[in-house]
C-alpha positions in Angstrom: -23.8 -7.7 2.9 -20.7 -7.2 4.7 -17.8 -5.2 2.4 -15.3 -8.6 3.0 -18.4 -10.4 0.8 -18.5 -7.5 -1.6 -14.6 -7.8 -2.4 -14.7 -11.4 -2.7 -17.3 -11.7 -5.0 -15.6 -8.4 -7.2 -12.2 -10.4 -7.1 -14.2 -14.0 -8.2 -16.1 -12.2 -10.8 -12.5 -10.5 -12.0 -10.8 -14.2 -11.7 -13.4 -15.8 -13.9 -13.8 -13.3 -16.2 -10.4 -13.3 -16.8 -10.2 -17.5 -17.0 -13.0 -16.8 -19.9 -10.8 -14.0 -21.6 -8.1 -16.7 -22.0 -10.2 -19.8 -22.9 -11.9 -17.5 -26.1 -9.1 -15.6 -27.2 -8.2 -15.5 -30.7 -4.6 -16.1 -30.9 -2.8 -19.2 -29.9 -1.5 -20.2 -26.5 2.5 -18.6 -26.8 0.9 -14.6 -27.9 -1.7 -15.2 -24.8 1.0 -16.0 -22.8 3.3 -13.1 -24.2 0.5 -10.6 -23.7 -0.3 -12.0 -20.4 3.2 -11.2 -19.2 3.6 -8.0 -20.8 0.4 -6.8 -18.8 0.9 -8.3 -15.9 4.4 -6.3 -16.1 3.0 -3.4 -16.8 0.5 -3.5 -13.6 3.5 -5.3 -11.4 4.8 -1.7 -11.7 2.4 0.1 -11.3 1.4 -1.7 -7.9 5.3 -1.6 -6.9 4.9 2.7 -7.3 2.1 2.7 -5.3 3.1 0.7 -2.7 6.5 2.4 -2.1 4.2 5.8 -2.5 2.0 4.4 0.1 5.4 3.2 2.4 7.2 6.9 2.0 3.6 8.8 3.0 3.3 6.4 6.4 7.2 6.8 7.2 7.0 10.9 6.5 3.6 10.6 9.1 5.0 8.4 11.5 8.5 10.9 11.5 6.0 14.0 12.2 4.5 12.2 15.0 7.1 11.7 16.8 8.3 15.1 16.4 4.9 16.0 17.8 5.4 13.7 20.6 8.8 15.0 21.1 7.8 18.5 21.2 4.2 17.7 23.3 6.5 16.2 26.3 9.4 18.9 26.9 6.3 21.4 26.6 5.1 19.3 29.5 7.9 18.8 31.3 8.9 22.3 31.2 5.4 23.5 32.6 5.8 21.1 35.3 9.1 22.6 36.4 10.9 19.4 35.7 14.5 20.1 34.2 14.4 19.4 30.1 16.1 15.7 29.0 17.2 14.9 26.0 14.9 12.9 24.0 16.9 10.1 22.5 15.1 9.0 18.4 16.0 5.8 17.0 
């Protein structure tokens, strides 16, 4: 099975297990829907962190590869007697 199958069945069995969860639960319809919110919240958050984790890692690797790039082509430019340029970074 391919690993697109794998994640769709995981996220279908999560969706229906969850649909269960809130047909049987054993309060009534307005603390469901409180507790619903108050998770979903809660892992809104959390997901929000990561993501902007995730966002500062790629821009702090993306800036250090272009300051390798940088330094890579004056290193070249200098061994091939060419006179040094400024290297203009947007």
């Amino acid at each position: 099975m391919s690993t697109g199958k794998v994640v769709l069945g995981v996220l279908a069995g999560a969706a229906a297990g969850a649909l269960l969860g809130v047909l049987f639960a054993p309060h009534k319809g307005a603390v469901t829907r409180k507790k619903i919110v108050r998770t979903t919240g809660s892992y809104a958050n959390g997901v929000k962190g990561k993501v902007k984790d995730l966002l500062d890692d790629i821009t702090e690797k993306f800036e250090q590869v272009k300051e390798d790039i940088s330094e890579f082509a004056e290193q070249k430019m200098q061994k091939n007697g060419e006179p040094k340029k400024e290297v203009k970074t947007t």
